[in-house]
C-alpha positions in Angstrom: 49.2 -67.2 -71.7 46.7 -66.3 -69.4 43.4 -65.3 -70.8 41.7 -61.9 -69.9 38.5 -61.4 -67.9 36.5 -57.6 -68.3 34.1 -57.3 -65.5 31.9 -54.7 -66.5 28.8 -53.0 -67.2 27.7 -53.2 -70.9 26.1 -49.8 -70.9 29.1 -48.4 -69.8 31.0 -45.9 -72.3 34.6 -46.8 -71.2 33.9 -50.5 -71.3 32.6 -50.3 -74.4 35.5 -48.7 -75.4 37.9 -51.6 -73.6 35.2 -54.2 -74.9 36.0 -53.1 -78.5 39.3 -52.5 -78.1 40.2 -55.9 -77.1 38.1 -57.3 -80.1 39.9 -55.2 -82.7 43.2 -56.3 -81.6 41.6 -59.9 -81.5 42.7 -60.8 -77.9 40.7 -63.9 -76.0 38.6 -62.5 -73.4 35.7 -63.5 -71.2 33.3 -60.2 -70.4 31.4 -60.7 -66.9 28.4 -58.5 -66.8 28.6 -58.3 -62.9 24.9 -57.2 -63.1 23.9 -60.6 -64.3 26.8 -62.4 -62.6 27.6 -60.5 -59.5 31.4 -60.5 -58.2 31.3 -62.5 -55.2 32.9 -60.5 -51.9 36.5 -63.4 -52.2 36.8 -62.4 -55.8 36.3 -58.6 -54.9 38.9 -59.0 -52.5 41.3 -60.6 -54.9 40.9 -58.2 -57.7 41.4 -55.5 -55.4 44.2 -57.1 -54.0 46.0 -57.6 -57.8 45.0 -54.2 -58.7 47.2 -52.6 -55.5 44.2 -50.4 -54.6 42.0 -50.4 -51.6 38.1 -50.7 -51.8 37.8 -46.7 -51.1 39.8 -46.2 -54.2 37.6 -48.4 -56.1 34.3 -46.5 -55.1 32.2 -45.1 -57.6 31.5 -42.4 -56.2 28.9 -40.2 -58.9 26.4 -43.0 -58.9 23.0 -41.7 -57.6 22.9 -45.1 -55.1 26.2 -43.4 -53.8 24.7 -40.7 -52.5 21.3 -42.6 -51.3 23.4 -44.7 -49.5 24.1 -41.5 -47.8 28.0 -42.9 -48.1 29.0 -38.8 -48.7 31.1 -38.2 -45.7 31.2 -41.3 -43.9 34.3 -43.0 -42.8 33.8 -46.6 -44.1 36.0 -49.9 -43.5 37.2 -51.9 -45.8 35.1 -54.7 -45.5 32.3 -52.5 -45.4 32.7 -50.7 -48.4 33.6 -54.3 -50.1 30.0 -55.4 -48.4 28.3 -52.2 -50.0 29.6 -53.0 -53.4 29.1 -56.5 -53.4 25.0 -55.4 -52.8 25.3 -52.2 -54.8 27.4 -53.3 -58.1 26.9 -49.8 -59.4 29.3 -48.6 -56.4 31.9 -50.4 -58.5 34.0 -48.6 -60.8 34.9 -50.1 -64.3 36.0 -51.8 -66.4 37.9 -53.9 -63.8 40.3 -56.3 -66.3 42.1 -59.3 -65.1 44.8 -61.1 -66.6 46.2 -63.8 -63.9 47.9 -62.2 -61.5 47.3 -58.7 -62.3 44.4 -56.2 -62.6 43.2 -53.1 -63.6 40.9 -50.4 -63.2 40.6 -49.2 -66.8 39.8 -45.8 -66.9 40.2 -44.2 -69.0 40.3 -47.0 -71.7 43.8 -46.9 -72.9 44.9 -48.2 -69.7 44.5 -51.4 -71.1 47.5 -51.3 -72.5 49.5 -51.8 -69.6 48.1 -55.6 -69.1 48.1 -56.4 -72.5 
């Protein structure tokens, strides 16, 4: 059985939410603060590549650095949106949750389900 990774942001309501979740129902899970322990670009590219979305889709885009970026408008490639979240970790929306060769974006929390 493959064991679960939660990249997220500890302050974060909905991973919270995911983070106790998972310890209620007593699953084994590694939590990556990817403040601490930033998501290197190959692993972004992975998880967005499990999750079946593209890096637009995974933009957060209500974070005040979105908008001093001055990303609002702008037509963005891939790899430079990746680039931009790999610097800027709060451009990333979570909880991201890995379990080997799937992912999720889980938001809201009980989207959790489905990988469990």
């Amino acid at each position: 059985m493959s064991k679960i990774t939660v990249y997220q942001k500890p302050t974060c309501t909905t991973c919270r939410q995911v983070y106790t979740a998972l310890k209620e129902s007593r699953v084994d899970f590694n939590a990556v603060d990817y403040y601490l322990n930033p998501i290197p670009k190959a692993k972004l590219k992975e998880l967005l590549k499990k999750m079946g979305i593209s890096a637009e889709e995974l933009l957060q885009k209500k974070e005040p650095v979105y908008k001093e970026l001055g990303l609002e408008g702008k037509k963005l490639s891939e790899g430079e949106i990746i680039d931009l979240m790999v610097k800027n970790p709060d451009l990333i929306q979570r909880p991201i949750v890995e379990k080997g060769s799937r992912a999720i974006l889980a938001r809201p929390a009980e989207r959790l389900k489905e990988i469990l």
